[in-house]
PDB file of N, H, CA, C and O in Angstrom:
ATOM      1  N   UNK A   1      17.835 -73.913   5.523  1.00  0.00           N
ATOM      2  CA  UNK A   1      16.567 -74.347   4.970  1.00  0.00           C
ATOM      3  C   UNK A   1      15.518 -73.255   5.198  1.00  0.00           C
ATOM      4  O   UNK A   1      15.441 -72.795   6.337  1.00  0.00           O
ATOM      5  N   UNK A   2      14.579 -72.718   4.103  1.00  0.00           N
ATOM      6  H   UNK A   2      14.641 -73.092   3.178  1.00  0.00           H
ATOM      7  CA  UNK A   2      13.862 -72.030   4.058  1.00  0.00           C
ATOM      8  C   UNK A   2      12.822 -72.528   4.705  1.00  0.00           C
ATOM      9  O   UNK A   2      12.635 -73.717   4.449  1.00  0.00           O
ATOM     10  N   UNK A   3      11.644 -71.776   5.885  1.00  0.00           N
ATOM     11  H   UNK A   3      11.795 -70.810   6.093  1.00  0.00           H
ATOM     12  CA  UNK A   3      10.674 -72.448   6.736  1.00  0.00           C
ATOM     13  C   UNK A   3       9.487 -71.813   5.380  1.00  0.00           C
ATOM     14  O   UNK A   3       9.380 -70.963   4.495  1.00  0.00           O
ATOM     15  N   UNK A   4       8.808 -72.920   6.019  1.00  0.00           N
ATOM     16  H   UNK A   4       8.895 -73.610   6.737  1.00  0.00           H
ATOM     17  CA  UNK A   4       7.034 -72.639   5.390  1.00  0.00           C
ATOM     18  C   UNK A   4       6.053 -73.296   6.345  1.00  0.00           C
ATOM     19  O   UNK A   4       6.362 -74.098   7.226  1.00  0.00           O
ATOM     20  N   UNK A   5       4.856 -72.865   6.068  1.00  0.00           N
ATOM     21  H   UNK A   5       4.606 -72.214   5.352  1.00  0.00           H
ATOM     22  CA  UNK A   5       3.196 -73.245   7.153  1.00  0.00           C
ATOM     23  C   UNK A   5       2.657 -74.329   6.357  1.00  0.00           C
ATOM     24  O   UNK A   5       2.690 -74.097   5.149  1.00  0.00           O
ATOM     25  N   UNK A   6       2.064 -75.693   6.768  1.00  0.00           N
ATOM     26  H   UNK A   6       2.037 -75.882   7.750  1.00  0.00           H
ATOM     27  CA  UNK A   6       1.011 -75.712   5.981  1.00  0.00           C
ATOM     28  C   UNK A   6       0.044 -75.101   7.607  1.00  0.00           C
ATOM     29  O   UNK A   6       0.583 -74.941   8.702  1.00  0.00           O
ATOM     30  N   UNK A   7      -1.207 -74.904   7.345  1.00  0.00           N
ATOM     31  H   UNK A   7      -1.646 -75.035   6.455  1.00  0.00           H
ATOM     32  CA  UNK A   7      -1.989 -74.869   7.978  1.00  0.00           C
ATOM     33  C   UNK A   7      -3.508 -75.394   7.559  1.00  0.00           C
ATOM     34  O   UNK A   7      -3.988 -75.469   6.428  1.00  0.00           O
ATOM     35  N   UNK A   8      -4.037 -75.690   8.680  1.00  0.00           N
ATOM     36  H   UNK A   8      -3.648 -75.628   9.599  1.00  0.00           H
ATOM     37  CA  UNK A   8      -5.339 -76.729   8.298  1.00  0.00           C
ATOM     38  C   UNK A   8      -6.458 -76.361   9.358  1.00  0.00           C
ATOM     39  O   UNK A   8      -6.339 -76.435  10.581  1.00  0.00           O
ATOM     40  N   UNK A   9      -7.733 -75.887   8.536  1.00  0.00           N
ATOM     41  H   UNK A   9      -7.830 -75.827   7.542  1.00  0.00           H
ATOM     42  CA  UNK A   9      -8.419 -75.953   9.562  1.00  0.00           C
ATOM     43  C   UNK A   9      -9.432 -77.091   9.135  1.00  0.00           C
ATOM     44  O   UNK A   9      -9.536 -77.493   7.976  1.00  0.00           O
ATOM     45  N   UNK A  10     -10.403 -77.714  10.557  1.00  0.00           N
ATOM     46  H   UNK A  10     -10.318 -77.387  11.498  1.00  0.00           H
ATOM     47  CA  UNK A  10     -11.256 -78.626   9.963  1.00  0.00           C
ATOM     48  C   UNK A  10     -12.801 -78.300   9.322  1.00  0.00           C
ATOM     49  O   UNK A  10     -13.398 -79.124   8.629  1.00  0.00           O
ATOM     50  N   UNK A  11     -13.224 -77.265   9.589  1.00  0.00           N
ATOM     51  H   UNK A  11     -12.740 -76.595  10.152  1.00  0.00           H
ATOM     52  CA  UNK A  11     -14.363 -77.030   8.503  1.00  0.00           C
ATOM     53  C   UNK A  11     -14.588 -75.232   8.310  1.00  0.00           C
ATOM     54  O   UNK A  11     -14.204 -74.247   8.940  1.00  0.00           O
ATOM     55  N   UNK A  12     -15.155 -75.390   7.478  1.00  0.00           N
ATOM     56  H   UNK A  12     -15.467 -76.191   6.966  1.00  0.00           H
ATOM     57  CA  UNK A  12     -15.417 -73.708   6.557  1.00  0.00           C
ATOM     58  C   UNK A  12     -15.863 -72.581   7.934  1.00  0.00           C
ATOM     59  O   UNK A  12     -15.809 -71.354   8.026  1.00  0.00           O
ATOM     60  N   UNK A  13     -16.245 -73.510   8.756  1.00  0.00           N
ATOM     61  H   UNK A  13     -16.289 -74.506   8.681  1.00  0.00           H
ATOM     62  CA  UNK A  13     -16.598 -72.195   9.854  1.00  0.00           C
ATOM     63  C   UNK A  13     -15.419 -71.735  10.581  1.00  0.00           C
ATOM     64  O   UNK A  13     -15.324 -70.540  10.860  1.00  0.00           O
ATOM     65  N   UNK A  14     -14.564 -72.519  10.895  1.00  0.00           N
ATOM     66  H   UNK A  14     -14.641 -73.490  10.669  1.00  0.00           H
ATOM     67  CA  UNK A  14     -13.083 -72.199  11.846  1.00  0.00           C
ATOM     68  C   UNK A  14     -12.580 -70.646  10.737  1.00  0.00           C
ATOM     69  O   UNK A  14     -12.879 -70.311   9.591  1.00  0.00           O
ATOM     70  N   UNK A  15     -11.889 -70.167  11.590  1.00  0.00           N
ATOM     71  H   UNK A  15     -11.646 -70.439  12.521  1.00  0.00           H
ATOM     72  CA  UNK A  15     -11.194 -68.913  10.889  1.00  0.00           C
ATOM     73  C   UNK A  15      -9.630 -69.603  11.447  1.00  0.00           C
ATOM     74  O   UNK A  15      -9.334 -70.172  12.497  1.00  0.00           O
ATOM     75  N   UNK A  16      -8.746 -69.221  10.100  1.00  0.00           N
ATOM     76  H   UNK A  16      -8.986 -68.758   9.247  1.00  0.00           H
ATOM     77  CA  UNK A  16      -7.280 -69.488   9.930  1.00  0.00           C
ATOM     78  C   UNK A  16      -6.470 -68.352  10.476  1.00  0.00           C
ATOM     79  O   UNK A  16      -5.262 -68.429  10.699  1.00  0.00           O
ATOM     80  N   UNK A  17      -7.360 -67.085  10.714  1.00  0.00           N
ATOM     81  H   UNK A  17      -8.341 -67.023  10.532  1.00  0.00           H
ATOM     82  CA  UNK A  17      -6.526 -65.873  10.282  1.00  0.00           C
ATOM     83  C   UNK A  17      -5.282 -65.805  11.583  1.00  0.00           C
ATOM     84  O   UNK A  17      -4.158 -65.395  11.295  1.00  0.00           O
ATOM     85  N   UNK A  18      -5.628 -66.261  13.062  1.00  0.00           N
ATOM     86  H   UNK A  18      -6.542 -66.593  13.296  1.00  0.00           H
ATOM     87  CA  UNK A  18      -4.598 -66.075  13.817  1.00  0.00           C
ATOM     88  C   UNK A  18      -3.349 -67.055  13.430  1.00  0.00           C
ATOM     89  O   UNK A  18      -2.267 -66.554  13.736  1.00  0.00           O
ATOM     90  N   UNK A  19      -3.263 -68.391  12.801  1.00  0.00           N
ATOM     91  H   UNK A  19      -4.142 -68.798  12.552  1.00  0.00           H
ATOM     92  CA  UNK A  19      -2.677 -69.356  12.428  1.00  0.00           C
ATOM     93  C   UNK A  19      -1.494 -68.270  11.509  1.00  0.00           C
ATOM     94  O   UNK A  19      -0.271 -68.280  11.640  1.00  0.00           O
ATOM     95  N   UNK A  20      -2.293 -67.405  10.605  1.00  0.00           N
ATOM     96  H   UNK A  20      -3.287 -67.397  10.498  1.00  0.00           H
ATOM     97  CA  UNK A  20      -1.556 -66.653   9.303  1.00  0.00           C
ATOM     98  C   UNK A  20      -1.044 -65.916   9.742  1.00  0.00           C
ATOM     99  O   UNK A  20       0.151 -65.929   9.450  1.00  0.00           O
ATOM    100  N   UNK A  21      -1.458 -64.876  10.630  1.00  0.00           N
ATOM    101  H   UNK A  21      -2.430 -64.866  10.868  1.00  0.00           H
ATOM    102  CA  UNK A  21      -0.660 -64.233  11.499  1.00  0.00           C
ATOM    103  C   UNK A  21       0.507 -64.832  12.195  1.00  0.00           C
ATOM    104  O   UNK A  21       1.701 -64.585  12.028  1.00  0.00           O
ATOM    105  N   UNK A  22      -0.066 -65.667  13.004  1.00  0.00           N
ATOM    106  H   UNK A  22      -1.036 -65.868  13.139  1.00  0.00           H
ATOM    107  CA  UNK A  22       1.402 -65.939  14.025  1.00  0.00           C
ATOM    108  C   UNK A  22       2.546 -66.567  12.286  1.00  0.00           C
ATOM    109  O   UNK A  22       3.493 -65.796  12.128  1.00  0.00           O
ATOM    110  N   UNK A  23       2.511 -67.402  11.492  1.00  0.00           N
ATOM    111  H   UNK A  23       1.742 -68.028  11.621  1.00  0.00           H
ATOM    112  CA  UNK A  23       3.487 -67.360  10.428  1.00  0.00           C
ATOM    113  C   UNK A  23       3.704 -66.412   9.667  1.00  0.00           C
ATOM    114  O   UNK A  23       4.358 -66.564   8.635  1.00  0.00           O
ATOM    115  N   UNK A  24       3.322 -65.549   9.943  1.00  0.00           N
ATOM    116  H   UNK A  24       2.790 -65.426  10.781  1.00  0.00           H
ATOM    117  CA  UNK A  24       4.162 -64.306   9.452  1.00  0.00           C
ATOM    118  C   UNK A  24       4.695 -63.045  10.348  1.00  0.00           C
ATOM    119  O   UNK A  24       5.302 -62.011  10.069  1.00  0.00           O
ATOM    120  N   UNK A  25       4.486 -63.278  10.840  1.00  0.00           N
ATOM    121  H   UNK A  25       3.993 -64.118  11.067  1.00  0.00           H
ATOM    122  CA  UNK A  25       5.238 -62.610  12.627  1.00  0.00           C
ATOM    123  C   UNK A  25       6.741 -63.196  12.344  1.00  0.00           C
ATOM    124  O   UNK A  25       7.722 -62.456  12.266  1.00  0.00           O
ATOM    125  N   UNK A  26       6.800 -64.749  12.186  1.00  0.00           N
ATOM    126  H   UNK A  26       6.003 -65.349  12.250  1.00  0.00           H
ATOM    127  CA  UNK A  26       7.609 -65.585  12.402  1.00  0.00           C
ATOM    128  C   UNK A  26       8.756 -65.529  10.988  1.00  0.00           C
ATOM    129  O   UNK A  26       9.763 -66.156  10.659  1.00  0.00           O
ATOM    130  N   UNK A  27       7.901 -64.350  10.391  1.00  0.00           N
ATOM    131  H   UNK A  27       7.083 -63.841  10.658  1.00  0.00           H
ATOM    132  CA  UNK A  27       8.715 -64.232   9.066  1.00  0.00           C
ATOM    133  C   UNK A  27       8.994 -65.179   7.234  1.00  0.00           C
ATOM    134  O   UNK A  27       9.761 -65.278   6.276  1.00  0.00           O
ATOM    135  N   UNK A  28       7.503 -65.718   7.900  1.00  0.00           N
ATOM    136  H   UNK A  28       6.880 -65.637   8.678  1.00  0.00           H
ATOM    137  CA  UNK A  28       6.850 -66.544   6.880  1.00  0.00           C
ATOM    138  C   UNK A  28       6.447 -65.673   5.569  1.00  0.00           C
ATOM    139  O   UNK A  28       5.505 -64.904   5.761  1.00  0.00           O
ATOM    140  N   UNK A  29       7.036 -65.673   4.215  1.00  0.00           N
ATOM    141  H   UNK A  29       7.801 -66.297   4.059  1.00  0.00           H
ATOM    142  CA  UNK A  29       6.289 -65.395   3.411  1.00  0.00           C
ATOM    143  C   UNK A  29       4.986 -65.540   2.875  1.00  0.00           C
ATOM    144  O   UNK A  29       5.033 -66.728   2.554  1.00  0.00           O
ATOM    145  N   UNK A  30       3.866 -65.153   2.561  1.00  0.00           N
ATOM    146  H   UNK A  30       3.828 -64.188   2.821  1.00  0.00           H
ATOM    147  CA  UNK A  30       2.706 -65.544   1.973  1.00  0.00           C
ATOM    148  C   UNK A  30       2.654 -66.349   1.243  1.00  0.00           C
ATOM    149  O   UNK A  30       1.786 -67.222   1.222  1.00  0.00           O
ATOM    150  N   UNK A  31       3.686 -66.217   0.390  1.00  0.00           N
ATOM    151  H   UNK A  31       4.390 -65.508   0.407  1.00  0.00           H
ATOM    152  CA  UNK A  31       3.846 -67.413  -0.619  1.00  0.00           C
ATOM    153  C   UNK A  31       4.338 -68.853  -0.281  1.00  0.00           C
ATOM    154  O   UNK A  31       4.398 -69.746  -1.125  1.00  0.00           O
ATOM    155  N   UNK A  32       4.631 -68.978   0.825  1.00  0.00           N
ATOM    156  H   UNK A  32       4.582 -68.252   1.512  1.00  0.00           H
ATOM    157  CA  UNK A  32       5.186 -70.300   1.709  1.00  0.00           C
ATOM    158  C   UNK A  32       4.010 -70.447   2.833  1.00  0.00           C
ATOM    159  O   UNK A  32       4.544 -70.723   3.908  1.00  0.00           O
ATOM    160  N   UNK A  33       2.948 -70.378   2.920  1.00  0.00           N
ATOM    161  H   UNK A  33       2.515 -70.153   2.047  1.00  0.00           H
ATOM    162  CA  UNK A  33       2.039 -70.435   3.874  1.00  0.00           C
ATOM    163  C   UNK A  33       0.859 -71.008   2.780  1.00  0.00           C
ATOM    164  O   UNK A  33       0.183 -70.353   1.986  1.00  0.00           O
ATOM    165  N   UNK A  34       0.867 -72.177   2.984  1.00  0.00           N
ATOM    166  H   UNK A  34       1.417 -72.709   3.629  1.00  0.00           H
ATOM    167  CA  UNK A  34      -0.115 -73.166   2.441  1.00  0.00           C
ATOM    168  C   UNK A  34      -1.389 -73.378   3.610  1.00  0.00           C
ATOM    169  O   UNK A  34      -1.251 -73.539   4.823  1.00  0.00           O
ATOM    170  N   UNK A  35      -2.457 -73.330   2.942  1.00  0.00           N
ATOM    171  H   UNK A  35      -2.569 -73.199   1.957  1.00  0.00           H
ATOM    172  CA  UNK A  35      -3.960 -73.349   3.510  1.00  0.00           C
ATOM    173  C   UNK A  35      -4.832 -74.478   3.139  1.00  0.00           C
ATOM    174  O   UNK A  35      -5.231 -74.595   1.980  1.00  0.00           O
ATOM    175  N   UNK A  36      -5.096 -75.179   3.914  1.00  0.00           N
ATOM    176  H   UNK A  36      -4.772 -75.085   4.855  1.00  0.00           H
ATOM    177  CA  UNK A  36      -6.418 -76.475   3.641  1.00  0.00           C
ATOM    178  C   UNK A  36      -7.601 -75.902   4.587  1.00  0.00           C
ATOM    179  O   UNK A  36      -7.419 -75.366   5.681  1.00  0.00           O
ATOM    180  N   UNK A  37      -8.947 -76.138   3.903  1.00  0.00           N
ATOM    181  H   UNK A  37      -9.095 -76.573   3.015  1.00  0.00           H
ATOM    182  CA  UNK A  37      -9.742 -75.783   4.685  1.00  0.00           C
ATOM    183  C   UNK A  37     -10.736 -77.416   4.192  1.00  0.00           C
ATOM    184  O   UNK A  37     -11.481 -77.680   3.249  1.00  0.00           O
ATOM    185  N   UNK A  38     -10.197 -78.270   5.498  1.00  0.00           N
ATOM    186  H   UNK A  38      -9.592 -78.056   6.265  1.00  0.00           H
ATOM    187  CA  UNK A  38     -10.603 -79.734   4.761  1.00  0.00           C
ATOM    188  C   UNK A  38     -10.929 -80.592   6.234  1.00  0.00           C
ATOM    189  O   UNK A  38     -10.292 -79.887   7.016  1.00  0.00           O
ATOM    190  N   UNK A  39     -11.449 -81.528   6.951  1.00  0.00           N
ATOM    191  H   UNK A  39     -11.966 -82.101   6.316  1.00  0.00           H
ATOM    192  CA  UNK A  39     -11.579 -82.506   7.495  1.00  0.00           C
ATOM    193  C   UNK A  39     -10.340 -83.337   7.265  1.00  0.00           C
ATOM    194  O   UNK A  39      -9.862 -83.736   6.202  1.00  0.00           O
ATOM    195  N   UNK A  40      -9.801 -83.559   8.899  1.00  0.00           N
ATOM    196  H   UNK A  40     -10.188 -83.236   9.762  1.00  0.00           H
ATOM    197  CA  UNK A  40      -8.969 -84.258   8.737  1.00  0.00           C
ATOM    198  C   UNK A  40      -8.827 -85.953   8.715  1.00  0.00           C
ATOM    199  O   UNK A  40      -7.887 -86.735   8.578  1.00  0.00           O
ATOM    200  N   UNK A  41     -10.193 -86.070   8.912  1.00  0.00           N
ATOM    201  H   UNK A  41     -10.957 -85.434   9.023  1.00  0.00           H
ATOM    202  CA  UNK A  41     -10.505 -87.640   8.340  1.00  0.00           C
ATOM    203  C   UNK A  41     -10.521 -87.503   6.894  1.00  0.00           C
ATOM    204  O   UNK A  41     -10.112 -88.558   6.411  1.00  0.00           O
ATOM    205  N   UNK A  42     -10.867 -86.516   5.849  1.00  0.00           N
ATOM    206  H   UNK A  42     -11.199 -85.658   6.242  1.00  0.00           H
ATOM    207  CA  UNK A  42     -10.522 -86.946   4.367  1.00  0.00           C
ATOM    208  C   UNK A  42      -9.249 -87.005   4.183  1.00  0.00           C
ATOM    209  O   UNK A  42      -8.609 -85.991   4.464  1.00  0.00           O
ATOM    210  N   UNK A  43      -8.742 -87.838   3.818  1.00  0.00           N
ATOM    211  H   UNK A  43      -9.261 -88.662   3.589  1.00  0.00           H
ATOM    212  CA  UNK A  43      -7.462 -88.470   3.670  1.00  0.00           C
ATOM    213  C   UNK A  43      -6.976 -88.015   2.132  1.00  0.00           C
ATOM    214  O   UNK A  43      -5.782 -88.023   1.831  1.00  0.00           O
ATOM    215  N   UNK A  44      -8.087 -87.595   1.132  1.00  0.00           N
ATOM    216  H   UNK A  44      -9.057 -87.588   1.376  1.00  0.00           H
ATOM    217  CA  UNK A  44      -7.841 -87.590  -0.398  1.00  0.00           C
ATOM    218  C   UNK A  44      -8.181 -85.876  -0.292  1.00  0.00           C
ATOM    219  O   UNK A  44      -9.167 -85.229   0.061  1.00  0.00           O
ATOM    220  N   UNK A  45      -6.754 -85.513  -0.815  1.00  0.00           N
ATOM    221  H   UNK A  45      -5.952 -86.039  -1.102  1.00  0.00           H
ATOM    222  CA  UNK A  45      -6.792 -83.655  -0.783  1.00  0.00           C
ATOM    223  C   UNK A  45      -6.257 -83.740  -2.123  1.00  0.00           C
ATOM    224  O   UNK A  45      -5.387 -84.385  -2.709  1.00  0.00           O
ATOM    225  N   UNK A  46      -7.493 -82.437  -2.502  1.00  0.00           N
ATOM    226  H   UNK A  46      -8.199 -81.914  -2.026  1.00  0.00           H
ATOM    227  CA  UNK A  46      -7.685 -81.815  -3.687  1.00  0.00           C
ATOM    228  C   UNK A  46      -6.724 -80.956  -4.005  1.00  0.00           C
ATOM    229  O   UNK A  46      -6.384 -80.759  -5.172  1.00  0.00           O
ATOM    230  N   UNK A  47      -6.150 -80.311  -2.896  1.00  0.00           N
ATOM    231  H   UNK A  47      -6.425 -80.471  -1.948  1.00  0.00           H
ATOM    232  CA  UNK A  47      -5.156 -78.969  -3.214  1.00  0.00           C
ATOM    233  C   UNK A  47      -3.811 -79.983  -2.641  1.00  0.00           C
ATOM    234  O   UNK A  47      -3.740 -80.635  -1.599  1.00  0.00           O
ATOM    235  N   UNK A  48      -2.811 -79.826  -3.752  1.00  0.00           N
ATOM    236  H   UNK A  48      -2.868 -79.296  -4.598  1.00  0.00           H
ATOM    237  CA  UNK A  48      -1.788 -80.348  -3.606  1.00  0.00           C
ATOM    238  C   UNK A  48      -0.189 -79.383  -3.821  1.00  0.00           C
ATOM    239  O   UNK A  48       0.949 -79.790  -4.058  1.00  0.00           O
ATOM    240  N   UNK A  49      -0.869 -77.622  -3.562  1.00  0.00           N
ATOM    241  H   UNK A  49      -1.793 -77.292  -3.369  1.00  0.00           H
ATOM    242  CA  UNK A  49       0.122 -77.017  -3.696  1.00  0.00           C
ATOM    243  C   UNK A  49       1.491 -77.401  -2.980  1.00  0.00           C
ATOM    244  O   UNK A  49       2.568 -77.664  -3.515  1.00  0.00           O
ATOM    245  N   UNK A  50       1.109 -77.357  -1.401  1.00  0.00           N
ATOM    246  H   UNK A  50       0.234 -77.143  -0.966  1.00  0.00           H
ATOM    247  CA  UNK A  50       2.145 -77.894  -0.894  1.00  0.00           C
ATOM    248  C   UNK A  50       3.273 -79.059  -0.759  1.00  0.00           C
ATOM    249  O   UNK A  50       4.446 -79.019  -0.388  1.00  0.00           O
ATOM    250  N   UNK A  51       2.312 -80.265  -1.280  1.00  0.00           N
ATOM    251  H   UNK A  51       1.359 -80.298  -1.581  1.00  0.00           H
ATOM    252  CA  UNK A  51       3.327 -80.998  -2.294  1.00  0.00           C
ATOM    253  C   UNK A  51       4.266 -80.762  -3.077  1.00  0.00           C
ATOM    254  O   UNK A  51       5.415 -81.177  -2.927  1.00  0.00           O
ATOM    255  N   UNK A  52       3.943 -80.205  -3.810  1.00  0.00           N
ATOM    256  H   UNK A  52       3.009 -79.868  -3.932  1.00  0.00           H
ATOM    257  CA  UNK A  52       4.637 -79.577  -5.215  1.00  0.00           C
ATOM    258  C   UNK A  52       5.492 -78.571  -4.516  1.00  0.00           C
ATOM    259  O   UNK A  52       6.711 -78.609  -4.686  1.00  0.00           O
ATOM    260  N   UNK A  53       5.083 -77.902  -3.939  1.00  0.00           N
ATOM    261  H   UNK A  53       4.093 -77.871  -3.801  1.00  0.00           H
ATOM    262  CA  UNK A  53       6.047 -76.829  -3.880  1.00  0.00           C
ATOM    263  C   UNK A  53       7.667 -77.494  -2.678  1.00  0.00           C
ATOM    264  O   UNK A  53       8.724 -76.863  -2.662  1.00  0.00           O
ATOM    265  N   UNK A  54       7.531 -78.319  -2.145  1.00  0.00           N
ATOM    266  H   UNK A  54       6.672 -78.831  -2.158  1.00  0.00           H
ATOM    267  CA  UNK A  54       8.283 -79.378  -0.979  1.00  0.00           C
ATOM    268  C   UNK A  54       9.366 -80.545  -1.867  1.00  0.00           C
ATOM    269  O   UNK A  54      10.391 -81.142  -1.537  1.00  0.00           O
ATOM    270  N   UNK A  55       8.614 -80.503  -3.019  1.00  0.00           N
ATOM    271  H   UNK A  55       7.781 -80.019  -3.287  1.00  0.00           H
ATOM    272  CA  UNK A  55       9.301 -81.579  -4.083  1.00  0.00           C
ATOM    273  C   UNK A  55      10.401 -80.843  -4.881  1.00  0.00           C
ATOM    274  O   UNK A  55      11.483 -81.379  -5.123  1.00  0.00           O
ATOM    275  N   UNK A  56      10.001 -79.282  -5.378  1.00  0.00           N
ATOM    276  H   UNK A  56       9.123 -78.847  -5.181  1.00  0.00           H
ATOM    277  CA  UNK A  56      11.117 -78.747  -5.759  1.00  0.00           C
ATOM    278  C   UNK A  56      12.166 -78.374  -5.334  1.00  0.00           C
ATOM    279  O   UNK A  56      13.004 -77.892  -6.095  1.00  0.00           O
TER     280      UNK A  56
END
């Protein structure tokens, strides 16, 4: 099984970038490293790449 990230931070001020790093150290493609930059009390997400891409 091929690995992938989602990663989540909870608001626009947090920085992701060590999160992106350590998954690609780990040999994570870019293209398998999914990003929310959302509150994790909103329950209704707009970006549903990672869905989609988990379903195929």
């Amino acid at each position: 099984m091929k690995e992938f990230a989602y990663i989540r931070v909870s608001s626009k001020d947090q920085n992701e970038c060590r999160q992106v790093i350590a998954m690609a150290s780990r040999g994570i493609p870019a293209e398998r490293i999914f990003l929310e930059k959302l509150s994790g009390k909103n329950t209704r997400r707009p970006d549903t790449s990672c869905l989609r891409f988990l379903r195929r």
